[in-house]
C-alpha positions as CSV (number, residue, x, y, z in Angstrom):
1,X,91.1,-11.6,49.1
2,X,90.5,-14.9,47.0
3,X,87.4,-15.2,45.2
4,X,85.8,-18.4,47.3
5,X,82.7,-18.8,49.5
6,X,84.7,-18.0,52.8
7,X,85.5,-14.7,51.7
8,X,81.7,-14.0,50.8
9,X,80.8,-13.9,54.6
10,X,83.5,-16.2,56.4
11,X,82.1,-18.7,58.3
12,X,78.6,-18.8,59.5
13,X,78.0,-15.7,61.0
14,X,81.8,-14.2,60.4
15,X,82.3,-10.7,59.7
16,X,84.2,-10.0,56.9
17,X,85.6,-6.5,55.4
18,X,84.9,-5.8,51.8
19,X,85.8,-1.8,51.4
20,X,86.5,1.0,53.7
21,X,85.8,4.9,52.1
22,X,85.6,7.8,53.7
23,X,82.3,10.7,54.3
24,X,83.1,13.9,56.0
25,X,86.1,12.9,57.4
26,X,84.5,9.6,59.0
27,X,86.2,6.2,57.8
28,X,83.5,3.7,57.2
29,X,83.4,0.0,56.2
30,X,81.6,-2.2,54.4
31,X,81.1,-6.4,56.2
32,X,79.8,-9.2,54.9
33,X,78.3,-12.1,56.9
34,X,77.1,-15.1,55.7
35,X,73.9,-16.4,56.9
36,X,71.5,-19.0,56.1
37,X,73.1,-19.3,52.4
38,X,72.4,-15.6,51.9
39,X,75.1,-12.7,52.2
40,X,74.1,-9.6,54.2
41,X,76.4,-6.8,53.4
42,X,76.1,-3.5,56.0
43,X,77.8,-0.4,56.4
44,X,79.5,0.5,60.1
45,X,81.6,3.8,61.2
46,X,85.5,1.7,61.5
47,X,85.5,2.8,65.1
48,X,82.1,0.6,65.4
49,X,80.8,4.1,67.3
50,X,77.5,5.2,65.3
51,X,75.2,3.8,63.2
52,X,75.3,0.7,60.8
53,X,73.4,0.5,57.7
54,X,72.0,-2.5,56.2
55,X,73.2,-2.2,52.2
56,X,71.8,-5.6,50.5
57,X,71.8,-9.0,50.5
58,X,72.5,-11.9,48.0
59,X,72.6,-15.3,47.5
60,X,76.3,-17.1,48.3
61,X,75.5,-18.3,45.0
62,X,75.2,-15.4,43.5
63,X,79.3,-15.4,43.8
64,X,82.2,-13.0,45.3
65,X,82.3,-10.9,42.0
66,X,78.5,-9.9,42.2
67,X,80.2,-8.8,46.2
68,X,82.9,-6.8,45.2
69,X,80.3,-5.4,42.3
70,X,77.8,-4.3,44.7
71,X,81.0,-3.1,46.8
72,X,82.5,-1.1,44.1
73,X,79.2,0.4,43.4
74,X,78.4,1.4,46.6
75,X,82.3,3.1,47.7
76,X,81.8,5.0,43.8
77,X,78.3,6.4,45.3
78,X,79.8,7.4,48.4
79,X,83.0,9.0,46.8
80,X,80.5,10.9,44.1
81,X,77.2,11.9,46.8
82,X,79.7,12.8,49.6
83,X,77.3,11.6,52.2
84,X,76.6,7.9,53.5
85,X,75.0,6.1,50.0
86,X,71.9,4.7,52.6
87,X,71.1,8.6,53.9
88,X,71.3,10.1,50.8
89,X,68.0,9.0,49.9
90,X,66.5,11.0,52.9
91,X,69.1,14.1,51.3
92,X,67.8,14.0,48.1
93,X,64.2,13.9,48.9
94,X,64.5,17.2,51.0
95,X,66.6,18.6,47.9
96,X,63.6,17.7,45.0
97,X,61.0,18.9,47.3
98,X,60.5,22.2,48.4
99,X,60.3,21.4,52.2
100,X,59.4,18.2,53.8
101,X,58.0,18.2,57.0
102,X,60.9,16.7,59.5
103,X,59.0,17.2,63.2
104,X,55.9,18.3,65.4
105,X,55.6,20.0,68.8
106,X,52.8,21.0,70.6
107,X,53.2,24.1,73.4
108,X,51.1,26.5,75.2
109,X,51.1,28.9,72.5
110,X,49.8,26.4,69.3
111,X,51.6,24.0,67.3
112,X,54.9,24.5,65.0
113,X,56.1,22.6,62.6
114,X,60.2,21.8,61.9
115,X,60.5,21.6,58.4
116,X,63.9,20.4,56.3
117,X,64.8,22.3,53.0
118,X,67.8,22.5,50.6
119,X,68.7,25.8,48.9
120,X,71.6,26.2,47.2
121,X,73.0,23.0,48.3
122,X,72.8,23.7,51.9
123,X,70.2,22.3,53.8
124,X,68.6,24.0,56.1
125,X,65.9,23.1,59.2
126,X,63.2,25.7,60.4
127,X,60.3,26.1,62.5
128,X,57.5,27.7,61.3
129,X,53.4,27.9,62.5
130,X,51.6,24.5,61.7
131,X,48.8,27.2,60.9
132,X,48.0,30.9,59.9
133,X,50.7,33.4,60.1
134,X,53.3,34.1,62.7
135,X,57.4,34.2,63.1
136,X,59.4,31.5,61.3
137,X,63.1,30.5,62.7
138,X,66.1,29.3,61.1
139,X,67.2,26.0,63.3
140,X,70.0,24.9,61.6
141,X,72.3,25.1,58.4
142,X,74.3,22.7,56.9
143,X,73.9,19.3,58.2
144,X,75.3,17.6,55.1
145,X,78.2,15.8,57.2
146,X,76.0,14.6,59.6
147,X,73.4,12.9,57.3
148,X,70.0,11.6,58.6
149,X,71.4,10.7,62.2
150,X,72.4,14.0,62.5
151,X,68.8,15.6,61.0
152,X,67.1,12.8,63.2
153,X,69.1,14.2,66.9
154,X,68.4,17.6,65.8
155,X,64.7,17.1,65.3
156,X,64.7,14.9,68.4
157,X,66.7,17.9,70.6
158,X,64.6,20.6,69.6
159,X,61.3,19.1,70.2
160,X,62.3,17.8,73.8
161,X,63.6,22.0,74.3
162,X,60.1,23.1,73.5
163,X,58.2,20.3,75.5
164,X,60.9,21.3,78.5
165,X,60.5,25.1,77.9
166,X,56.7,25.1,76.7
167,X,57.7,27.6,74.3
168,X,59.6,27.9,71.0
169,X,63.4,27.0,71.4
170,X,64.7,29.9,68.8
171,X,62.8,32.4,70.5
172,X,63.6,31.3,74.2
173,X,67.5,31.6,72.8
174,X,66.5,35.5,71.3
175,X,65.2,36.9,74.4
176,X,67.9,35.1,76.1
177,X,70.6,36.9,74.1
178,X,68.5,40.1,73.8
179,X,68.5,40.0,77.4
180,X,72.4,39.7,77.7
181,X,72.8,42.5,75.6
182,X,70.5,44.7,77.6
183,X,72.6,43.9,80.5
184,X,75.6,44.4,78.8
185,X,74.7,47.5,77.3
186,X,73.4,48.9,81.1
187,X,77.0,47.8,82.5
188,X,78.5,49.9,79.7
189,X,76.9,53.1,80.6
190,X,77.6,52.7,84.0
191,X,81.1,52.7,83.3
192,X,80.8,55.1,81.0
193,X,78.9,57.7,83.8
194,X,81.6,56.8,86.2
């Protein structure tokens, strides 16, 4: 690549590929486009499946080698955080803080609360009583490959589970397997009485 306004953000409108890096076995790439005199850089999955991230933005002016800086930077973040540089800030805020609140449902028996929390590096989603006492569940564990979207879908799954069910989604999947085992169990003595 030359270091001229064309390679900046092509031609009005023209997508053009700074950097590719790879997160959790997903090649991503960074574009610029040229717009207005101003150069919007994003990040997109290389398949163009997923979501795209708007990075930053500078003024043509500004040059190619304040680009490629910005570039650099970002690919050196990426490499270093091992996550998608624009999620990461959602990451690190559910590391620094002992639980953030990630999601709200409402069911016949009261409201619950999903909540995000990193321990030892691992984050992990539960759902707990929005009041008083009562049975917490462990959701998920280890979403760090999946970043926000993947936190986001999660939150998004669960919470249409317990407005479908009208009950809590962990414990609707408990009885469910304490029932299998029941049945199991049953057919097991039968065979063993015959």
């Amino acid at each position: 690549m030359t270091g001229n306004a064309s390679t900046l953000g092509g031609t009005a409108g023209e997508r053009v590929e700074l950097a590719r890096y790879v997160v959790c076995g997903v090649e991503r790439v960074l574009h610029s486009r040229l717009i207005d005199c101003v150069v919007h850089i994003t990040d997109e999955p290389a398949d163009g499946a997923g979501r795209a991230y708007h990075v930053d933005c500078c003024l043509e002016r500004d040059g190619y080698a304040s680009v490629q800086a910005l570039a650099a930077d970002y690919t050196r973040q990426a490499a270093r955080l091992k996550v998608i540089p624009m999620v990461a800030a959602v990451l690190r805020r559910i590391e620094q803080v002992e639980q953030v609140e990630l999601g709200r449902y409402r069911f016949t028996g009261g409201q619950r609360v999903l909540y995000g929390q990193r321990v030892n590096g691992v984050v992990r989603v539960t759902d707990r009583p929005a009041e008083g006492s009562g049975r917490s569940y462990l959701v998920e564990l280890g979403l760090e490959c999946e970043g926000y979207p993947g936190l986001r879908a999660l939150v998004e799954d669960y919470t249409r589970q317990a407005g479908t069910l009208d009950e809590i989604p962990m414990a609707a999947r408990t009885a469910r397997r304490a029932a299998r085992r029941a049945r199991e169990q049953e057919v097991e003595l039968e065979r063993e009485v015959v």
